[in-house]
PLY file of the C-alpha trace (Angstrom):
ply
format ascii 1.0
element vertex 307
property float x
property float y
property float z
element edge 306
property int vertex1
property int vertex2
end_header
0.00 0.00 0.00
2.95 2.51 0.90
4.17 1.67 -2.79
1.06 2.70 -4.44
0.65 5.73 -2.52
3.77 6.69 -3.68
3.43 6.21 -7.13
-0.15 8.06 -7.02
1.71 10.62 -5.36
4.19 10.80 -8.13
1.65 10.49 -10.68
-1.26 12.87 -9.29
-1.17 16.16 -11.90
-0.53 19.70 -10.63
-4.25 21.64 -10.75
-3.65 24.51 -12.87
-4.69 26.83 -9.94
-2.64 29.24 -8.58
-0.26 27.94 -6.22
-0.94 29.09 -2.49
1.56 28.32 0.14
-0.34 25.59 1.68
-0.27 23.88 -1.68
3.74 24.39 -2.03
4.24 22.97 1.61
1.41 20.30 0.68
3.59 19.47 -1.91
6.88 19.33 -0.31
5.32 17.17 1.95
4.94 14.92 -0.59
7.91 15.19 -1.74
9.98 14.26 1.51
7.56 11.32 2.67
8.08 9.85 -0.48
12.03 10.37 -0.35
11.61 8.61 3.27
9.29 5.94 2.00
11.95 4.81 -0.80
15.14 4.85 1.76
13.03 3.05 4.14
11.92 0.20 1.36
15.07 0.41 -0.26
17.18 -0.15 3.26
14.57 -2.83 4.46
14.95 -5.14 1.10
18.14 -4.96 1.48
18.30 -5.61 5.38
16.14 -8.75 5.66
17.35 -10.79 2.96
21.17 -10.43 4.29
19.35 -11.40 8.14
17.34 -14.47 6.72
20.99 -15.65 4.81
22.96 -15.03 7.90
20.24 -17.08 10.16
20.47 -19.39 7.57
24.41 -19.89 7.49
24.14 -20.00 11.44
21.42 -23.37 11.68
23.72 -24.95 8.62
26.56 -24.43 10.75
25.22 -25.84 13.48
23.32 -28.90 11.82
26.91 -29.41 10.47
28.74 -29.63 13.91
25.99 -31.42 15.50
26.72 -34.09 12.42
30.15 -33.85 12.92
29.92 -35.02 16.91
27.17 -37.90 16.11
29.58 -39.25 13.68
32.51 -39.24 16.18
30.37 -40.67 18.83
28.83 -43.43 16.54
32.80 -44.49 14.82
33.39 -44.81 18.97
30.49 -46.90 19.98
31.01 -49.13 16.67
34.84 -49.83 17.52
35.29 -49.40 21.03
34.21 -53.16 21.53
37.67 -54.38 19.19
40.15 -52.72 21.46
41.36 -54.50 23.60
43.26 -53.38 27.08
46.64 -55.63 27.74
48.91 -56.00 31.05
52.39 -57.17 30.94
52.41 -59.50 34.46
55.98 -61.47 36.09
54.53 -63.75 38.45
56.51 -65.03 41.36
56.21 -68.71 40.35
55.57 -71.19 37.56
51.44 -71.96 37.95
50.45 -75.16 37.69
47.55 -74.49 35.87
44.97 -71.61 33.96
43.09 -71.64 37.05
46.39 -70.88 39.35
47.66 -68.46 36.56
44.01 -66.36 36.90
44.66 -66.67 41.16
48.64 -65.83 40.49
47.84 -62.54 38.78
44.85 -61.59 41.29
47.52 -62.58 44.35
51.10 -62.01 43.84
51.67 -61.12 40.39
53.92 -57.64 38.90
52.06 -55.57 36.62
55.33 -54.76 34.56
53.50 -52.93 31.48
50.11 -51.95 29.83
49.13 -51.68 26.64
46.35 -52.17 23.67
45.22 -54.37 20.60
42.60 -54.98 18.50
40.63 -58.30 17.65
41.65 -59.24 14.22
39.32 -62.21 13.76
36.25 -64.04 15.45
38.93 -67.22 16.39
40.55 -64.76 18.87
43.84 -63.30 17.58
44.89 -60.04 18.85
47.05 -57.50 16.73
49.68 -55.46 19.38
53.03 -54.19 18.99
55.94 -56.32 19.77
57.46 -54.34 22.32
53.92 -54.30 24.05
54.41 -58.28 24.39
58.15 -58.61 24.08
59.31 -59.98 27.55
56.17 -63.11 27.06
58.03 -63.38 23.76
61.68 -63.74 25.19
60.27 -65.85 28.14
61.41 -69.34 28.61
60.93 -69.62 32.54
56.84 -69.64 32.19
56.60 -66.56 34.95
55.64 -63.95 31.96
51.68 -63.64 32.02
49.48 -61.38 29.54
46.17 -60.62 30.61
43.75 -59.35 27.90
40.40 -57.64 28.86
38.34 -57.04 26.11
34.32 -56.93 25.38
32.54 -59.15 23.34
29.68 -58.59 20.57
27.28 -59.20 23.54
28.90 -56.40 25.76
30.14 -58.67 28.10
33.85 -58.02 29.89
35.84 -60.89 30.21
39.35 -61.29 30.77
41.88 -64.09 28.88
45.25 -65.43 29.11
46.51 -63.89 25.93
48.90 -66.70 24.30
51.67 -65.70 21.96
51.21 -66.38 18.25
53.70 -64.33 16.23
56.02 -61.68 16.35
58.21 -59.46 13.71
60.25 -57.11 15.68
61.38 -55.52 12.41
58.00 -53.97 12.29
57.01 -53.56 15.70
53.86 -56.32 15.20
52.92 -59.00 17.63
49.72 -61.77 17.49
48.05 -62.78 20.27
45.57 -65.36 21.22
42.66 -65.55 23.74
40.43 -68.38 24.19
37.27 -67.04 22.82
35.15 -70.38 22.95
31.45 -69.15 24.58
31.89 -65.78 23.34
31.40 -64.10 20.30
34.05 -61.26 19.34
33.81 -58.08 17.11
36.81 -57.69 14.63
38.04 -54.35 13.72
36.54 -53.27 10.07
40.25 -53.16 8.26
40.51 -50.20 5.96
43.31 -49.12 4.04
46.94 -46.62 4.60
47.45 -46.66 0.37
45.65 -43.51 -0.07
45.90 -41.67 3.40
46.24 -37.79 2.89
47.89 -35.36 4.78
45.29 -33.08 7.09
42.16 -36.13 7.09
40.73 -36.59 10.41
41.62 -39.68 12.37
41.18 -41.76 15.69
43.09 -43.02 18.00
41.24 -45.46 20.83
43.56 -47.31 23.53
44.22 -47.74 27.30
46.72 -44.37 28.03
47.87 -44.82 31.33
45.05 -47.68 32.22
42.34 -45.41 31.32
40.25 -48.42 29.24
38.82 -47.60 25.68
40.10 -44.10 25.66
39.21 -42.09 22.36
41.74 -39.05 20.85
40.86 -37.41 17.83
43.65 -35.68 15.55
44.63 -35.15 11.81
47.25 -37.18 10.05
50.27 -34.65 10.21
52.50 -36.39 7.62
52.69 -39.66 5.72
56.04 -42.10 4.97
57.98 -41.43 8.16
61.01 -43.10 9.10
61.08 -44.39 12.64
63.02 -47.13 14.82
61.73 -50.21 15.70
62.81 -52.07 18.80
65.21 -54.05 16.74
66.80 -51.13 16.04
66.06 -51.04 12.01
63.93 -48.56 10.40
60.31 -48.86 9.86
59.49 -46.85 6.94
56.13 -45.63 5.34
54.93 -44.88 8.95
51.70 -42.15 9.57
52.30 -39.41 11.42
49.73 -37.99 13.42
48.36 -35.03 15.93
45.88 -37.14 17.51
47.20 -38.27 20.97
48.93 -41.21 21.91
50.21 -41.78 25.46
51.69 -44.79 27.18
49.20 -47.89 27.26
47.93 -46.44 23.56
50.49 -48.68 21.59
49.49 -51.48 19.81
45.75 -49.66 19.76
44.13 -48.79 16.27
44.50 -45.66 14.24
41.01 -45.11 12.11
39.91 -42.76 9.32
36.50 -40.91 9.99
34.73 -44.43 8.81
36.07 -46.32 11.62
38.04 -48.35 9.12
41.93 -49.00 10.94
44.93 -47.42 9.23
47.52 -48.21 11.20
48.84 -49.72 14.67
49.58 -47.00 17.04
53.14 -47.72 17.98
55.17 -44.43 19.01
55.46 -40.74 20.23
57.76 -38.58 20.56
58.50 -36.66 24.11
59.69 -33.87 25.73
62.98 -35.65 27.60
62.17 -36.23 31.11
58.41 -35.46 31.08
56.96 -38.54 29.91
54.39 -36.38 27.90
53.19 -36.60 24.44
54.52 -33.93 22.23
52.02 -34.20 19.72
54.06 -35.97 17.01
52.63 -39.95 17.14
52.89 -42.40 14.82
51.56 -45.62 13.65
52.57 -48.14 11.65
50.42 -48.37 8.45
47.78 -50.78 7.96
48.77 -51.98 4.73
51.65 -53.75 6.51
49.68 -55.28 9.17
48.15 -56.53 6.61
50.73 -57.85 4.69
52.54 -59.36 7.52
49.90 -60.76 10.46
48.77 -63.45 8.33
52.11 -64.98 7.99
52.60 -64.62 12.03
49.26 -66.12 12.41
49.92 -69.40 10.35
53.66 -69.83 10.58
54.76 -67.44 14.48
57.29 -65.87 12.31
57.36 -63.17 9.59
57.82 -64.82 5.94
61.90 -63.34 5.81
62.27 -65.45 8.74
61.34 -68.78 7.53
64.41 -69.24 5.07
0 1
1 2
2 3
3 4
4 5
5 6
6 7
7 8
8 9
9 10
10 11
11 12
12 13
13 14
14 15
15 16
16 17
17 18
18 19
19 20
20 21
21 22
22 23
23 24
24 25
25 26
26 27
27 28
28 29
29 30
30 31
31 32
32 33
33 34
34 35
35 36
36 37
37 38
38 39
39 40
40 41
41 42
42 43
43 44
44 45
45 46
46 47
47 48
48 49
49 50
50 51
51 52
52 53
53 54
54 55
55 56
56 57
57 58
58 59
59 60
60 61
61 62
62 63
63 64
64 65
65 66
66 67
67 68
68 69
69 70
70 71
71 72
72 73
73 74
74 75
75 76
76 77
77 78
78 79
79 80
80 81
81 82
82 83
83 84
84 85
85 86
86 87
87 88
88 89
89 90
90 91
91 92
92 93
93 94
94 95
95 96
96 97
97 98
98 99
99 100
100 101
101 102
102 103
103 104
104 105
105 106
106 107
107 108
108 109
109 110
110 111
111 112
112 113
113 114
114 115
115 116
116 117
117 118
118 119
119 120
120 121
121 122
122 123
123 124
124 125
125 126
126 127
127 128
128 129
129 130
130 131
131 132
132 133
133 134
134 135
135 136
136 137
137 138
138 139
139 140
140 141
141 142
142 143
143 144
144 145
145 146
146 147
147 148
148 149
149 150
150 151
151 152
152 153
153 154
154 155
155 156
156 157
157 158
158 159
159 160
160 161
161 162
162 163
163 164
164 165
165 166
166 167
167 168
168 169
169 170
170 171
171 172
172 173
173 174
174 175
175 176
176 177
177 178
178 179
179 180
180 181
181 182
182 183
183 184
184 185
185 186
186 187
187 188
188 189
189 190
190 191
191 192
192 193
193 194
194 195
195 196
196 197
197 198
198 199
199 200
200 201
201 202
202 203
203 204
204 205
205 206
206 207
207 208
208 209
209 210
210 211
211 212
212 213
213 214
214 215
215 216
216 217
217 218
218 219
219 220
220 221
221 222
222 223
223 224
224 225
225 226
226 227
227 228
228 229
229 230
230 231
231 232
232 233
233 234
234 235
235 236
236 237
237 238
238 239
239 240
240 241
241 242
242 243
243 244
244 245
245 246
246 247
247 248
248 249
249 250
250 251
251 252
252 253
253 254
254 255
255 256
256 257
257 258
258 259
259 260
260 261
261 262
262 263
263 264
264 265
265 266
266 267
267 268
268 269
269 270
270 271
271 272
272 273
273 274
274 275
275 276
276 277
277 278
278 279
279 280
280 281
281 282
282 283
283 284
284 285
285 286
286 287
287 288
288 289
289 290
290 291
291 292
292 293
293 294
294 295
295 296
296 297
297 298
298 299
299 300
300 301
301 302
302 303
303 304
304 305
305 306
């Protein structure tokens, strides 16, 4: 309505009367209230359009981050139940049996180290580092004892006498068993470190410190790293990555944003003397998990071994 009276107001001819000074400030009256009318149409089209964009941009944005968590949350509650927690125990003598083993480690047993895994398959082999499991691979006096917890696809906890399978020192990768008869267990969906890029989101889920099924979250900060392995020779191709990895993390998985594994978390670098992660971790890639665990599995050694 404010539109058409303007443009009748425009539009309305000048009587030929004389003009009388009400009629000039009649006019002028016009004249300014249809100057405001225009700045005031002209200010609000351009006002509410740039509001309704900018509310707009604001519920996208948050839609997005509320996506963003859910996803997070769901890759956690999807792979939590594959990690496994493992303690490195010396017991003070040679059990006699599984039963005395279990009443050993409750009673008089040395929790020497901690670390993590990840179910590999439903017969119950565990994928760690080496140096996670390496005094239970060196031991030949039957007082080393490694105590898996883990959950099974049921949600039950239940703890197992993890058995040595395999190990390759040169790469830092160790198999486990448990006895997993009476429960069903959850194997890690295996993805894929061929065509990792540098600034994708990944996940790290261990047992820092003892802190069970913990969950980092980081970028990967650089791709074909160089770094020892407890052999001393160089494991190469290795991910580099932001997200954090503490003592009790190694031998956990590292996953892209589908909860697929790309590597074994095996290192960190820190700050001498603190015992605190620096922020530069890495993890041995997937690809050679893959390449090697199947030979450790079948034969206890890795295939350069056998000859």
């Amino acid at each position: 309505m404010e539109a058409l009276g303007i443009f009748n107001c425009i539009q309305s001819p000048i009587p030929p009367v004389r003009h009388s000074s009400s009629s000039i400030s009649d006019a002028s009256h016009c004249l300014t209230r249809r100057k405001s009318l225009i700045l005031t149409s002209s200010l609000l089209s351009s006002f509410f359009p740039f509001h309704q964009r900018s509310r707009s941009s604001a519920l996208a944005q948050v839609e997005e981050l509320q996506l963003e968590e859910d996803r997070v949350v769901q890759i956690f509650q999807d792979t939590s139940s594959s990690v496994v927690s493992i303690k490195d125990l010396a017991l003070t003598k040679v059990p006699k049996s599984a039963s005395d083993k279990l009443l050993a480690e409750n009673e008089n047993a040395k929790l020497e180290g901690t670390g993590s895994g990840f179910i590999w398959d439903k017969s119950g082999h565990i994928v760690t580092n080496y140096h996670v499991v390496a005094k239970l691979a060196a031991d030949k006096s039957g007082l080393q004892l490694c105590k898996v917890s883990l959950v099974d696809a049921s949600g039950n906890s239940i703890a197992r006498e993890g058995k040595i399978v395999g190990f390759d020192p040169d790469y830092d990768l160790a198999v486990l068993k448990v006895d997993a008869v009476g429960n069903e267990l959850k194997p890690v969906a295996l993805g894929t470190s061929r065509e990792l890029r540098v600034g994708q989101s990944c996940y790290a889920i261990g047992n820092p410190y003892g802190f069970e099924h913990t969950l980092t979250t980081g970028v990967i900060s650089g791709l074909g790293r160089e770094i020892p392995s407890p052999n001393g020779r160089a494991i190469r191709g290795a991910i580099q990555t932001d997200a954090a990895i503490n003592a009790g993390n190694s031998g956990g998985p590292l996953m892209d944003s589908y909860g697929h594994v790309i590597g074994v978390n095996t290192a960190t670098f820190t700050r001498k003397g603190s015992g605190i992660s620096s922020g530069v971790n890495f993890a041995i890639p997937i690809d050679t998990a893959i390449r090697i665990v199947p030979y450790l599995i079948v034969y206890g050694t890795p295939y350069t071994d056998r000859y």
